[in-house]
mmJSON file of the N, C-alpha and C atoms, coordinates in Angstrom:
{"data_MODEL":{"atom_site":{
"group_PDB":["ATOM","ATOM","ATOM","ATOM","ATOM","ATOM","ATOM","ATOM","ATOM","ATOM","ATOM","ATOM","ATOM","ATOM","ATOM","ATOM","ATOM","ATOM","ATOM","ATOM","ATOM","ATOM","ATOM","ATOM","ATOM","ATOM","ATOM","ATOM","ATOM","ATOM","ATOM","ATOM","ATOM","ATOM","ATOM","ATOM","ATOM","ATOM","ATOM","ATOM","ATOM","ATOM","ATOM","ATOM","ATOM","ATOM","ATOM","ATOM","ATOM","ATOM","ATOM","ATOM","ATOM","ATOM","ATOM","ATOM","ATOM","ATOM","ATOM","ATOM","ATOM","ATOM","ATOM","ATOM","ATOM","ATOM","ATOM","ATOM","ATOM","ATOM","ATOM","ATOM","ATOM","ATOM","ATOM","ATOM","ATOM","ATOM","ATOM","ATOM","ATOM","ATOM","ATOM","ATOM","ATOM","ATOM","ATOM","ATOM","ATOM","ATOM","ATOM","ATOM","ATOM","ATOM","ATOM","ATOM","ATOM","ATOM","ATOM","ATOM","ATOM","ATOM","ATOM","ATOM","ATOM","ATOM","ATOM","ATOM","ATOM","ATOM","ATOM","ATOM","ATOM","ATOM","ATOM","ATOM","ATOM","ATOM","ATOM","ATOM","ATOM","ATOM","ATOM","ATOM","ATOM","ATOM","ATOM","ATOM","ATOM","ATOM","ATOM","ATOM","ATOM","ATOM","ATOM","ATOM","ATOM","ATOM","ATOM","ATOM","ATOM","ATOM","ATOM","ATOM","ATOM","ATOM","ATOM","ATOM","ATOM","ATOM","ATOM","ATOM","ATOM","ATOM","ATOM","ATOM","ATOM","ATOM","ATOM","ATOM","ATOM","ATOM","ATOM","ATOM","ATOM","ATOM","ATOM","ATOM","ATOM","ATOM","ATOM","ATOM","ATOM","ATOM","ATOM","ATOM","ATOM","ATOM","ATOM","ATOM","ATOM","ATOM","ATOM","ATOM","ATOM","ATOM","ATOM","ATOM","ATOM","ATOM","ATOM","ATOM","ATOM","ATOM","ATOM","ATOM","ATOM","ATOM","ATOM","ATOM","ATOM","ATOM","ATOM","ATOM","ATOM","ATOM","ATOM","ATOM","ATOM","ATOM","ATOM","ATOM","ATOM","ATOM","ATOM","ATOM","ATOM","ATOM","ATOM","ATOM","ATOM","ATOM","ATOM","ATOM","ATOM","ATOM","ATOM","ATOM","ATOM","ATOM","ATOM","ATOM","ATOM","ATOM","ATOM","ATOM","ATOM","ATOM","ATOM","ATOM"],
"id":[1,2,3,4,5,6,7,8,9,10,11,12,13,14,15,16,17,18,19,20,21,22,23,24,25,26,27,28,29,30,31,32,33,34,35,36,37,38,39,40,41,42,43,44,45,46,47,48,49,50,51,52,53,54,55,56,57,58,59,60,61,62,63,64,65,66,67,68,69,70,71,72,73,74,75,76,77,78,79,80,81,82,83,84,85,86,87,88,89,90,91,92,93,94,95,96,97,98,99,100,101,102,103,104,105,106,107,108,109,110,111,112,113,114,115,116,117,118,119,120,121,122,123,124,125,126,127,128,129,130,131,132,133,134,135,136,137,138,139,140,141,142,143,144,145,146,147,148,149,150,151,152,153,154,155,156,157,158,159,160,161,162,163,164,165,166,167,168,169,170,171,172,173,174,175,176,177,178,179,180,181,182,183,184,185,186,187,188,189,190,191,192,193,194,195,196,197,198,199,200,201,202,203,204,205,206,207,208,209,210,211,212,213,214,215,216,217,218,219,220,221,222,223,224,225,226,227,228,229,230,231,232,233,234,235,236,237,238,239,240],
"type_symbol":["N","C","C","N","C","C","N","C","C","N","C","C","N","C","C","N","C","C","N","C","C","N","C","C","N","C","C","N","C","C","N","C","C","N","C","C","N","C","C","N","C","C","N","C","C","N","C","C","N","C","C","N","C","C","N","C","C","N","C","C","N","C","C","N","C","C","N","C","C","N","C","C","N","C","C","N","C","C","N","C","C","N","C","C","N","C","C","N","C","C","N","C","C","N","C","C","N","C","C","N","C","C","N","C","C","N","C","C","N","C","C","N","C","C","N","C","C","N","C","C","N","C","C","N","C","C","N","C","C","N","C","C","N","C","C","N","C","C","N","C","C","N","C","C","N","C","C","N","C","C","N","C","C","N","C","C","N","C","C","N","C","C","N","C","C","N","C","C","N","C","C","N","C","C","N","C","C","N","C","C","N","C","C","N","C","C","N","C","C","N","C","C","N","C","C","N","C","C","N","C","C","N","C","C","N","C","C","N","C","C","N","C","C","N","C","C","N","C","C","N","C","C","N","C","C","N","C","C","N","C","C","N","C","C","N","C","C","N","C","C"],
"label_atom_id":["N","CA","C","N","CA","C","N","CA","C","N","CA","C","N","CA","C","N","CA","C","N","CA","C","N","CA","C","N","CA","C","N","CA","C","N","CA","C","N","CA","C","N","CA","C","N","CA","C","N","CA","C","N","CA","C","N","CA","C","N","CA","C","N","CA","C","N","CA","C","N","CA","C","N","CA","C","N","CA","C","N","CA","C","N","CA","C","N","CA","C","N","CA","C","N","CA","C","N","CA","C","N","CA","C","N","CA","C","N","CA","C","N","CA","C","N","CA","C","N","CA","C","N","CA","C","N","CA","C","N","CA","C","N","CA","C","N","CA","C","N","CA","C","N","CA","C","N","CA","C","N","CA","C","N","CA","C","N","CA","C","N","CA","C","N","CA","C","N","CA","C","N","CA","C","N","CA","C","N","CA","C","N","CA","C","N","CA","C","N","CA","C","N","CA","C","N","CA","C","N","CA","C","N","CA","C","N","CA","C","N","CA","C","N","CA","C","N","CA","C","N","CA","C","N","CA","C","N","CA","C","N","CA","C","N","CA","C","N","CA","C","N","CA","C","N","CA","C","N","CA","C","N","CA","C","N","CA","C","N","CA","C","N","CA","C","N","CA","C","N","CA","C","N","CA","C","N","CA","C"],
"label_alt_id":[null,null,null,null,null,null,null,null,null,null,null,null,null,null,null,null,null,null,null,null,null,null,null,null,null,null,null,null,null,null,null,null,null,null,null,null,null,null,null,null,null,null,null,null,null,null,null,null,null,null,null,null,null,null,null,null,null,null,null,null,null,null,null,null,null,null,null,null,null,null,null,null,null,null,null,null,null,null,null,null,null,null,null,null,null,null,null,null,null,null,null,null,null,null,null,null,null,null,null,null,null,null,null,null,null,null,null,null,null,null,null,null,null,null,null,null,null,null,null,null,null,null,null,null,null,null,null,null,null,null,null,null,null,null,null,null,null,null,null,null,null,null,null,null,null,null,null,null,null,null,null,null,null,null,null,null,null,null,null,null,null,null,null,null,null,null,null,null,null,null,null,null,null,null,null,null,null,null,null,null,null,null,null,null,null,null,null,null,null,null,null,null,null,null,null,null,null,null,null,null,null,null,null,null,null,null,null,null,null,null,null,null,null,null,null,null,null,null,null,null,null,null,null,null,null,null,null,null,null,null,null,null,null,null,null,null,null,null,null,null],
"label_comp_id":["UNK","UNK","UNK","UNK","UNK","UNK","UNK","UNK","UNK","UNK","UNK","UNK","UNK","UNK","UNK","UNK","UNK","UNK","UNK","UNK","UNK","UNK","UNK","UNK","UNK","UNK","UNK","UNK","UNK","UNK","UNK","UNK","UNK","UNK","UNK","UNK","UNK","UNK","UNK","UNK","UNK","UNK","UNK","UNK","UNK","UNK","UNK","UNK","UNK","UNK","UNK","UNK","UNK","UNK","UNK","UNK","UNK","UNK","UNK","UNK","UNK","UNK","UNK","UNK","UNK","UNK","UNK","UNK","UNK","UNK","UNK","UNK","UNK","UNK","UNK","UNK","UNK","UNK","UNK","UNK","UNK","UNK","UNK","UNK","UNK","UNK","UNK","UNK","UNK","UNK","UNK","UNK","UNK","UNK","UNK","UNK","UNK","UNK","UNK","UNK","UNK","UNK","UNK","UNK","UNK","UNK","UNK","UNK","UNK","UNK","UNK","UNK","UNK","UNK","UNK","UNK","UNK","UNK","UNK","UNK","UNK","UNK","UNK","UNK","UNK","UNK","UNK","UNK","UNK","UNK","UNK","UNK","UNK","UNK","UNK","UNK","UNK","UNK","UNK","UNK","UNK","UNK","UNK","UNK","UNK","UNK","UNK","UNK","UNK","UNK","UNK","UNK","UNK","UNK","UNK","UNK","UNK","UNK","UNK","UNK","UNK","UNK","UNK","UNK","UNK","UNK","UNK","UNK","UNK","UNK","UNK","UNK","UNK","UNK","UNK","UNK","UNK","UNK","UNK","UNK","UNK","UNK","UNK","UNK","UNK","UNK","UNK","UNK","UNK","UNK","UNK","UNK","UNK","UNK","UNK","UNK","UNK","UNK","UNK","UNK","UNK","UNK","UNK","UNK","UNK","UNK","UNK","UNK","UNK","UNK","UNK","UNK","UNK","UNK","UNK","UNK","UNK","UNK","UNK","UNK","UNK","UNK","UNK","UNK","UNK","UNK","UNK","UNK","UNK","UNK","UNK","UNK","UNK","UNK","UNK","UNK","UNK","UNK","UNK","UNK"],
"label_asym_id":["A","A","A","A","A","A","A","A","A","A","A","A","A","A","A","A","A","A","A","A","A","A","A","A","A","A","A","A","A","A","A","A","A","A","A","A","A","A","A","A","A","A","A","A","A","A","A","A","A","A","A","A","A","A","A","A","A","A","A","A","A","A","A","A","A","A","A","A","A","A","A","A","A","A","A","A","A","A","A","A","A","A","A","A","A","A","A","A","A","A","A","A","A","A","A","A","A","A","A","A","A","A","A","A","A","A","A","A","A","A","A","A","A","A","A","A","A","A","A","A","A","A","A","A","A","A","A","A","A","A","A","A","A","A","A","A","A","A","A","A","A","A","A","A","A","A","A","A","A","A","A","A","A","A","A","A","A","A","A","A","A","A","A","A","A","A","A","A","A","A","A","A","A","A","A","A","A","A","A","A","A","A","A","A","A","A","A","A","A","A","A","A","A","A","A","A","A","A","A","A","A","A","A","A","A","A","A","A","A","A","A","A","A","A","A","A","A","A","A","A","A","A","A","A","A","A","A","A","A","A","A","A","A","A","A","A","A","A","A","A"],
"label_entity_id":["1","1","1","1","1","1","1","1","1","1","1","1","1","1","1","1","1","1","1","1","1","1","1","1","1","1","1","1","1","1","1","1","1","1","1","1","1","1","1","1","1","1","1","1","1","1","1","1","1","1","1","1","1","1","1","1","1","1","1","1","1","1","1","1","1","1","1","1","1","1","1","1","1","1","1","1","1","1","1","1","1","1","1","1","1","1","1","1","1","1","1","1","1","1","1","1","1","1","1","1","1","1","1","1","1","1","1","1","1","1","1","1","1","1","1","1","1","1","1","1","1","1","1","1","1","1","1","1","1","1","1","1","1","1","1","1","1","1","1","1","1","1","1","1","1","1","1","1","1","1","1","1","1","1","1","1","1","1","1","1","1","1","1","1","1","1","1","1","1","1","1","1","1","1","1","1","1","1","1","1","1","1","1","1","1","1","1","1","1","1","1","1","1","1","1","1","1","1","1","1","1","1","1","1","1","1","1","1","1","1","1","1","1","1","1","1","1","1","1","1","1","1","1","1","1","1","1","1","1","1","1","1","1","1","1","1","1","1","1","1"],
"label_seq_id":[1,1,1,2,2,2,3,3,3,4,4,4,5,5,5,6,6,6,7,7,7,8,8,8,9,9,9,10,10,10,11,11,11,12,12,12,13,13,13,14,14,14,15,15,15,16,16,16,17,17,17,18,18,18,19,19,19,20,20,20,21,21,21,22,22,22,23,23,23,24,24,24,25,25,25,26,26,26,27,27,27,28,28,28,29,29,29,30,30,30,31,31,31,32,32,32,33,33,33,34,34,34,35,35,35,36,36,36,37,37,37,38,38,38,39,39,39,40,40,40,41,41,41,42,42,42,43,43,43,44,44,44,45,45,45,46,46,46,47,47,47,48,48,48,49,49,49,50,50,50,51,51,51,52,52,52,53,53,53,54,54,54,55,55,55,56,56,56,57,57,57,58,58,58,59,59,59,60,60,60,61,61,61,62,62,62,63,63,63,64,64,64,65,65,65,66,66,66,67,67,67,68,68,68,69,69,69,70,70,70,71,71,71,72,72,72,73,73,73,74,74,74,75,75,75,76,76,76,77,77,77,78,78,78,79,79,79,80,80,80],
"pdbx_PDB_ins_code":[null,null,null,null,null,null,null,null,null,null,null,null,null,null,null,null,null,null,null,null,null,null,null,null,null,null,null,null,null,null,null,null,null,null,null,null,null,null,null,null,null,null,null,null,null,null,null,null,null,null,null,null,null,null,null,null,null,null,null,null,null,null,null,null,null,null,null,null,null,null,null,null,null,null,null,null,null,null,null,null,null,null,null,null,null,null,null,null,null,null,null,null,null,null,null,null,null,null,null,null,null,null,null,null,null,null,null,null,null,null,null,null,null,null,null,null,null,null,null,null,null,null,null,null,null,null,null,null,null,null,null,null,null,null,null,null,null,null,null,null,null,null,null,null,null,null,null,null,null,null,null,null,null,null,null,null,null,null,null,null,null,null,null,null,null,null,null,null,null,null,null,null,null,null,null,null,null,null,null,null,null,null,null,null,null,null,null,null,null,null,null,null,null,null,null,null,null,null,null,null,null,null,null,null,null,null,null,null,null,null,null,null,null,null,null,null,null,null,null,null,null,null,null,null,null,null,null,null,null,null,null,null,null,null,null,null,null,null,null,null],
"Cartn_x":[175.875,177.082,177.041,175.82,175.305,175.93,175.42,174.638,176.233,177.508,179.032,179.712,179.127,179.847,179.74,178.573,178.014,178.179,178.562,178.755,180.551,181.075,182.429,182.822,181.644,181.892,181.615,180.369,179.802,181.045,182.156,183.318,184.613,184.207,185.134,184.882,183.349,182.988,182.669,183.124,182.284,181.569,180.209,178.711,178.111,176.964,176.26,175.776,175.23,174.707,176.114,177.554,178.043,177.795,177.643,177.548,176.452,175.516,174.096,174.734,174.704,175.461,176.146,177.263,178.252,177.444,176.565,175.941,174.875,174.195,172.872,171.45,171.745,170.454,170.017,169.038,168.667,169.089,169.192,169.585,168.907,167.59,167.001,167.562,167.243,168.448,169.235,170.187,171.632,171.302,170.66,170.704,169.8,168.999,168.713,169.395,170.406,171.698,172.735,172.801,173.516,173.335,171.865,171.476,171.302,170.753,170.462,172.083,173.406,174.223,174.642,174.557,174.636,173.69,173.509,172.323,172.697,173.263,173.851,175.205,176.039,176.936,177.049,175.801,175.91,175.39,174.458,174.088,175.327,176.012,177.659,178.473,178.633,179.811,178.951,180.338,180.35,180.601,178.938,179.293,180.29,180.615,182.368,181.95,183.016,182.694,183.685,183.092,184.362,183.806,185.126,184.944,185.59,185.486,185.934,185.203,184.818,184.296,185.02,185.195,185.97,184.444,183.975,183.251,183.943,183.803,184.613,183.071,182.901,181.851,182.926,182.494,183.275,181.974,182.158,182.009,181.954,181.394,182.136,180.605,181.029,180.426,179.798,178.283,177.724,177.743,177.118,177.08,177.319,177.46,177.306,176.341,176.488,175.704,175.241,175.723,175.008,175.924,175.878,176.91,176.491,176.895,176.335,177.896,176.634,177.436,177.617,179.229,179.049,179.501,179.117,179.278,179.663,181.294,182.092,182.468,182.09,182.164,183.182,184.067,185.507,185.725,185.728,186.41,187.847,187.638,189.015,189.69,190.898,191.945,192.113,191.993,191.857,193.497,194.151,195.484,195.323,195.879,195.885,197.167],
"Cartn_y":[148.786,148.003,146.784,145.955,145.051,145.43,146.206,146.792,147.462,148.033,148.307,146.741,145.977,144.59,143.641,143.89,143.38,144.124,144.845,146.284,145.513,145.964,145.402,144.149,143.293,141.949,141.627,142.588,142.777,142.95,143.992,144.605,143.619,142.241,141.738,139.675,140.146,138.343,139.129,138.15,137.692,138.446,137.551,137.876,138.261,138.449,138.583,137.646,136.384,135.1,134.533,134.473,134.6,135.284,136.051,137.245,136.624,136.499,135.978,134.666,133.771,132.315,132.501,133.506,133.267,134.108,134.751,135.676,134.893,133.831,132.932,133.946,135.072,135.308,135.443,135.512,135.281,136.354,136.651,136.901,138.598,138.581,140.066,140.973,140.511,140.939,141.405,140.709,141.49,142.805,142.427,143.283,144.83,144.831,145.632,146.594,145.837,146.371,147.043,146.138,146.908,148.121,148.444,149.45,150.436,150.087,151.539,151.887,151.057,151.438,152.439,152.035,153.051,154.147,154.22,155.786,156.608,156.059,156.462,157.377,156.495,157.146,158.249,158.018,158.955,160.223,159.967,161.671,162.095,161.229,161.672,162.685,162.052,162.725,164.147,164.898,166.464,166.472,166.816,167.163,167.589,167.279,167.338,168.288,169.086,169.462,168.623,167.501,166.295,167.133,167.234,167.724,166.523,165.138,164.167,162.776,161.874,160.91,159.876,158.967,157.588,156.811,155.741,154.634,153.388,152.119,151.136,149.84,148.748,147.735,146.561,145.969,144.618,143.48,142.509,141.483,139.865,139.492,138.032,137.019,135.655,134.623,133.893,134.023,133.517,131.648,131.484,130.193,129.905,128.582,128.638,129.655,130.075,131.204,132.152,132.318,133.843,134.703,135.859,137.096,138.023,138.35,139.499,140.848,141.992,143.078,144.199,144.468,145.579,147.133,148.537,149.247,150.394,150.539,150.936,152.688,153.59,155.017,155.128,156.207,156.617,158.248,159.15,160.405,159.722,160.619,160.613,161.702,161.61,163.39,163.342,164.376,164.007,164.805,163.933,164.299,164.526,165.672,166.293,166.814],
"Cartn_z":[167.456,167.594,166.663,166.543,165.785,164.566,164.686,162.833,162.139,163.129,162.552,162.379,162.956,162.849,161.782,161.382,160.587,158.693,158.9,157.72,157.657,158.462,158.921,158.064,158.26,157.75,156.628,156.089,155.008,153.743,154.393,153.722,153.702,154.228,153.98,153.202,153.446,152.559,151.118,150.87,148.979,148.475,149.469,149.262,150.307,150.143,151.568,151.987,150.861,151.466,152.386,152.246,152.706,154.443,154.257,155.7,156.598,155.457,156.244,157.06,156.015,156.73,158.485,158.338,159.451,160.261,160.204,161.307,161.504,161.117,160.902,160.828,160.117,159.854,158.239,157.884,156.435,155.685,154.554,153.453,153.709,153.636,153.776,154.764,155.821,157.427,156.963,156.236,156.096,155.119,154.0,153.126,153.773,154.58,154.954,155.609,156.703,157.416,156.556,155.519,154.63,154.046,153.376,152.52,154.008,155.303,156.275,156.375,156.718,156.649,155.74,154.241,153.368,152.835,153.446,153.666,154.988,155.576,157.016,156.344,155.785,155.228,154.087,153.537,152.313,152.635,154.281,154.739,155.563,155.84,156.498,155.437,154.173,153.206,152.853,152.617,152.209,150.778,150.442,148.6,148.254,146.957,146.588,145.303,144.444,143.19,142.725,142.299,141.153,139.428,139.302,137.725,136.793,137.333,136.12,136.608,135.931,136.418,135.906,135.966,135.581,135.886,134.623,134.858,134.11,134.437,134.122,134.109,133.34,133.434,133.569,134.709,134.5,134.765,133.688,133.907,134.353,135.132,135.568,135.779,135.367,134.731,136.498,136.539,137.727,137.639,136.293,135.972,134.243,133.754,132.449,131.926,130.489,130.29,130.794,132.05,132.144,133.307,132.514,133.067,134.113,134.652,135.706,135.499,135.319,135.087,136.669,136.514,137.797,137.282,136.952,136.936,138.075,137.826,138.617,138.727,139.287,139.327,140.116,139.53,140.4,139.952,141.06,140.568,139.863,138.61,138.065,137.886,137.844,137.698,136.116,135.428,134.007,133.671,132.889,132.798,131.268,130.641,129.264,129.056],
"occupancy":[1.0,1.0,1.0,1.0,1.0,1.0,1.0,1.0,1.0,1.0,1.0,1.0,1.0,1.0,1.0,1.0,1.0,1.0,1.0,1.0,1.0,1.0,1.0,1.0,1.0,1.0,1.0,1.0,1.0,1.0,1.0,1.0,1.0,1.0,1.0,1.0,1.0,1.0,1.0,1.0,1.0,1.0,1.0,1.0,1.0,1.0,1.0,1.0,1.0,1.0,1.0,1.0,1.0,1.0,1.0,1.0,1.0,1.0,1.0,1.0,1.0,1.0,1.0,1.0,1.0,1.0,1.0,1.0,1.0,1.0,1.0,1.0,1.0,1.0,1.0,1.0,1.0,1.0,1.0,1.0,1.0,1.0,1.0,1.0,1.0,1.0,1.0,1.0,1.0,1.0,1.0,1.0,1.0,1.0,1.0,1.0,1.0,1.0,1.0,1.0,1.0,1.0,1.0,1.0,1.0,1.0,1.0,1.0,1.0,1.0,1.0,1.0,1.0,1.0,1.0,1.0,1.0,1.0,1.0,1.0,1.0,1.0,1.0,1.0,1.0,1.0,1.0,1.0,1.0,1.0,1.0,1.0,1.0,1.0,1.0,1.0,1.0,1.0,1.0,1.0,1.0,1.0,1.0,1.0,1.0,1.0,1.0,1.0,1.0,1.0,1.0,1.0,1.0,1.0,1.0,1.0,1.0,1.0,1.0,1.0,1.0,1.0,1.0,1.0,1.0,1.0,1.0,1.0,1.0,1.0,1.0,1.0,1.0,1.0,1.0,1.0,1.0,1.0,1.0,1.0,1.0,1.0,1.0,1.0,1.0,1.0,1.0,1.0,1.0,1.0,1.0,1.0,1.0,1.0,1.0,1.0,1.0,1.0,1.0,1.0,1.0,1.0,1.0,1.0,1.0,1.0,1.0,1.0,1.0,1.0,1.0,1.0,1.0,1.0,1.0,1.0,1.0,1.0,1.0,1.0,1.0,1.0,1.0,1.0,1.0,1.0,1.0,1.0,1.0,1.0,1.0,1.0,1.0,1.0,1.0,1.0,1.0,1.0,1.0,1.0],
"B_iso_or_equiv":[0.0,0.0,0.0,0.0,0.0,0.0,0.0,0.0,0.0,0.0,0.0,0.0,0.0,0.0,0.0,0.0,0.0,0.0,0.0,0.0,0.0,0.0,0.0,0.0,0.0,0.0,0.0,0.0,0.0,0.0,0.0,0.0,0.0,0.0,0.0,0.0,0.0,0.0,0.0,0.0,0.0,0.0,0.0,0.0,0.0,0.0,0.0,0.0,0.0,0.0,0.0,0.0,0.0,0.0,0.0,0.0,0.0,0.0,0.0,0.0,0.0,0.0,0.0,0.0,0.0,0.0,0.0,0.0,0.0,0.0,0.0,0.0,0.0,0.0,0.0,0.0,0.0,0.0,0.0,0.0,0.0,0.0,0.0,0.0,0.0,0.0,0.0,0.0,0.0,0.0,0.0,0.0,0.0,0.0,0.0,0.0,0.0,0.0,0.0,0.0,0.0,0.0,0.0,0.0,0.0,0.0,0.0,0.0,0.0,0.0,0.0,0.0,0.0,0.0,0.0,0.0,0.0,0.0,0.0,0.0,0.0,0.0,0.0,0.0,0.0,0.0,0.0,0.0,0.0,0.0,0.0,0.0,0.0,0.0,0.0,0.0,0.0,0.0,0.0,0.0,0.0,0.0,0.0,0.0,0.0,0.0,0.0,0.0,0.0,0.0,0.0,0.0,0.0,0.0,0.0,0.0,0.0,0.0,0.0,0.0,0.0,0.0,0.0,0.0,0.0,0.0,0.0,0.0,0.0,0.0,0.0,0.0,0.0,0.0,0.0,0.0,0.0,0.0,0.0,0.0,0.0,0.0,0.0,0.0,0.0,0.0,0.0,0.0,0.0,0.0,0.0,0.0,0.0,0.0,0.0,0.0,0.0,0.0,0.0,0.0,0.0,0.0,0.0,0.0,0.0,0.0,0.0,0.0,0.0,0.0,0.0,0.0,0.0,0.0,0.0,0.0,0.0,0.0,0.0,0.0,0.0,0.0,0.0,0.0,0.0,0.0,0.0,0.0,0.0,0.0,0.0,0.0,0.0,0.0,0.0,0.0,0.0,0.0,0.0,0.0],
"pdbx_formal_charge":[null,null,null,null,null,null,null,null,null,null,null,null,null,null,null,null,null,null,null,null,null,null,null,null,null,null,null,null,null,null,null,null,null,null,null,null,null,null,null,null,null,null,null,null,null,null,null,null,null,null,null,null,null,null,null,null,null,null,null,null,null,null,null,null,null,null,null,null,null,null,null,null,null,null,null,null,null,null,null,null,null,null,null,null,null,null,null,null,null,null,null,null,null,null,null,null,null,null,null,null,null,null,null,null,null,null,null,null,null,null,null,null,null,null,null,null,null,null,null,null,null,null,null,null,null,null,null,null,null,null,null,null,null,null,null,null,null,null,null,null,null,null,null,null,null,null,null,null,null,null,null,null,null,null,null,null,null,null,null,null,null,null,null,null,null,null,null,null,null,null,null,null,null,null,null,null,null,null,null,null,null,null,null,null,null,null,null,null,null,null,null,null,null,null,null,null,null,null,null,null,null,null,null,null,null,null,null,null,null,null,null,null,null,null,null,null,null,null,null,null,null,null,null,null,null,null,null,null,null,null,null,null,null,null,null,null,null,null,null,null],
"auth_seq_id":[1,1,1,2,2,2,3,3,3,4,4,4,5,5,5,6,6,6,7,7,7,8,8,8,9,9,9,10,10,10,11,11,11,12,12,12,13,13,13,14,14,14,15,15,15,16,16,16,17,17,17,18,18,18,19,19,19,20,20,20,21,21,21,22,22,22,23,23,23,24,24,24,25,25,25,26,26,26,27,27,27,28,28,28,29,29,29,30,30,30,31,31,31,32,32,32,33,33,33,34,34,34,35,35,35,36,36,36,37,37,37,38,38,38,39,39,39,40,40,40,41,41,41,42,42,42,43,43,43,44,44,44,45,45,45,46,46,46,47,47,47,48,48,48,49,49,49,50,50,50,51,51,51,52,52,52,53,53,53,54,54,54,55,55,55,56,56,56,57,57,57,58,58,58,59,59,59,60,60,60,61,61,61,62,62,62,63,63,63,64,64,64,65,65,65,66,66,66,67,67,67,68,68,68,69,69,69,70,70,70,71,71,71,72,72,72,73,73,73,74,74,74,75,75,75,76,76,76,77,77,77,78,78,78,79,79,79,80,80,80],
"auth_comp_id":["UNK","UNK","UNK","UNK","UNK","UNK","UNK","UNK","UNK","UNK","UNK","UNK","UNK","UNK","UNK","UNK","UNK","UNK","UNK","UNK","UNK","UNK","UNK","UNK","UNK","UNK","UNK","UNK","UNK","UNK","UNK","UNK","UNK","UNK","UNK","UNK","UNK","UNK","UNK","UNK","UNK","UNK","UNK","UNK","UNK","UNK","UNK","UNK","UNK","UNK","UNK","UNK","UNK","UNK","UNK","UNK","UNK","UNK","UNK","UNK","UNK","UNK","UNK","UNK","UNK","UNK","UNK","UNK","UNK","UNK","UNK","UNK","UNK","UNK","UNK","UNK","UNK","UNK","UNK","UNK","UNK","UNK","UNK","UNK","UNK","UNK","UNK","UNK","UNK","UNK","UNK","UNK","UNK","UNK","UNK","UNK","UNK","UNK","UNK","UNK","UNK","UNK","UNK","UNK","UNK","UNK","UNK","UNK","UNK","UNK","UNK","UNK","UNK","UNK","UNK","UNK","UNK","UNK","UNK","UNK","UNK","UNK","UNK","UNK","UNK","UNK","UNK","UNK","UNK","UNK","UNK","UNK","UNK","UNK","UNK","UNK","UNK","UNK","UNK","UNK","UNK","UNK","UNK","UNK","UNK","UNK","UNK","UNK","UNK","UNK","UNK","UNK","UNK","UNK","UNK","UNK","UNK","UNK","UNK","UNK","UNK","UNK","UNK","UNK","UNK","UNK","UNK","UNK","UNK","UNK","UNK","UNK","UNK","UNK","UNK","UNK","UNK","UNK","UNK","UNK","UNK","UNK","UNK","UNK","UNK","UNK","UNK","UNK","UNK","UNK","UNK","UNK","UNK","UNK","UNK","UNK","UNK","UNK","UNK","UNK","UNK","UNK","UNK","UNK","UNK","UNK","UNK","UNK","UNK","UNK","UNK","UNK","UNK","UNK","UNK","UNK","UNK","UNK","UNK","UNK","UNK","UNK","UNK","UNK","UNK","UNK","UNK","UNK","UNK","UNK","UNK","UNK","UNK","UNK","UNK","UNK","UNK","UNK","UNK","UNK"],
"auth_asym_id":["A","A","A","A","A","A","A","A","A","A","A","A","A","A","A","A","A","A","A","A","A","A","A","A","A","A","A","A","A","A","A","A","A","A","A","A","A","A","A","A","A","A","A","A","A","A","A","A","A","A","A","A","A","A","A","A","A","A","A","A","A","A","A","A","A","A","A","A","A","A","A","A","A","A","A","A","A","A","A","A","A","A","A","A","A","A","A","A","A","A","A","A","A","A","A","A","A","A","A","A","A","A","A","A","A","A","A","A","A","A","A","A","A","A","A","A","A","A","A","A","A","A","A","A","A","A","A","A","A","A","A","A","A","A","A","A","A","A","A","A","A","A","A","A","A","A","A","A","A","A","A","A","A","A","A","A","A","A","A","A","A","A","A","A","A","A","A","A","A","A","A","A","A","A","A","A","A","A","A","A","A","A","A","A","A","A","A","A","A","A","A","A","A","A","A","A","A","A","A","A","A","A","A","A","A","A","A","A","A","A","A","A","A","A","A","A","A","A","A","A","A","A","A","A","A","A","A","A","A","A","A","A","A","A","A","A","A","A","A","A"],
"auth_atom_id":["N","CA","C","N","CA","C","N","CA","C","N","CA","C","N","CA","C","N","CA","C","N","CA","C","N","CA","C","N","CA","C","N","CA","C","N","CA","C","N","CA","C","N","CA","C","N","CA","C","N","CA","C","N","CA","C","N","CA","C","N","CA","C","N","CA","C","N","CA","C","N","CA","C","N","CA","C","N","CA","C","N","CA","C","N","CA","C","N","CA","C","N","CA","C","N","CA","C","N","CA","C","N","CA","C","N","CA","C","N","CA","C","N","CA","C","N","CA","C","N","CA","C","N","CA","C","N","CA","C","N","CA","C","N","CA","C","N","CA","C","N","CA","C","N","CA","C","N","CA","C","N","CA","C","N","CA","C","N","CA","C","N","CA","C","N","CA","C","N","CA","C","N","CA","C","N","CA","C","N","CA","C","N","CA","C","N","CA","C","N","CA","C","N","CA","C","N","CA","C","N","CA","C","N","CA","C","N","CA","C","N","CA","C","N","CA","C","N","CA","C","N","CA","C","N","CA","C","N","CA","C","N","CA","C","N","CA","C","N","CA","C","N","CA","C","N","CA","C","N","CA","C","N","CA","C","N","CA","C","N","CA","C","N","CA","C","N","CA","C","N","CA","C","N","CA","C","N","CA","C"],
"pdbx_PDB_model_num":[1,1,1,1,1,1,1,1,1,1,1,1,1,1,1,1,1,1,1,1,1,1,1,1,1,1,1,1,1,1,1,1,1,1,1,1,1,1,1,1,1,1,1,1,1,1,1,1,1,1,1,1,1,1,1,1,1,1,1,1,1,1,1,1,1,1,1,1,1,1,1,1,1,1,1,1,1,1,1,1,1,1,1,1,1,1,1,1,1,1,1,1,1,1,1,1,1,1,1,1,1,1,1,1,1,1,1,1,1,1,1,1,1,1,1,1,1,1,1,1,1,1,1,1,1,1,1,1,1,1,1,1,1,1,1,1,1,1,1,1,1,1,1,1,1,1,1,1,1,1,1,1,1,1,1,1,1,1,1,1,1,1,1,1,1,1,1,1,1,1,1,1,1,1,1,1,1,1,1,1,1,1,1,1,1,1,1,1,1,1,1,1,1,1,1,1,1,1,1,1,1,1,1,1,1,1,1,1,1,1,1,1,1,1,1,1,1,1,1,1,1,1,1,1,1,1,1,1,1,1,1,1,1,1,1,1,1,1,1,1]
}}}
């Protein structure tokens, strides 16, 4: 019950230091909750045959000088 509430919340702050903060537990805690969550889910989903992939890199600025990259995977429908 913990552990959907917290995933829940996970899906709706920022960050997780964020998450950690409003739940008052440290930083690892969450992230752990997070990653068993997503392993929970990924033995849930039914292999798919995707025949197109869409990847996208976006970038955004943590502090002066320095970037942090997120690489984004999406089935795509390939239109020809």
């Amino acid at each position: 019950m913990f552990a959907c509430f917290t995933v829940s919340l996970l899906q709706n702050c920022s960050s997780v230091h964020l998450a950690s903060n409003i739940l008052k537990l440290d930083w690892d805690a969450v992230d752990l909750i997070m990653k068993r969550g997503v392993e929970r889910g990924l033995l849930r989903r039914k292999p798919d045959n995707v025949l197109h992939v869409g990847m996208d890199e976006k970038s955004f600025r943590l502090a002066i000088g320095t970037l942090q990259y997120s690489m984004i995977w999406t089935e795509a429908e390939c239109l020809l």
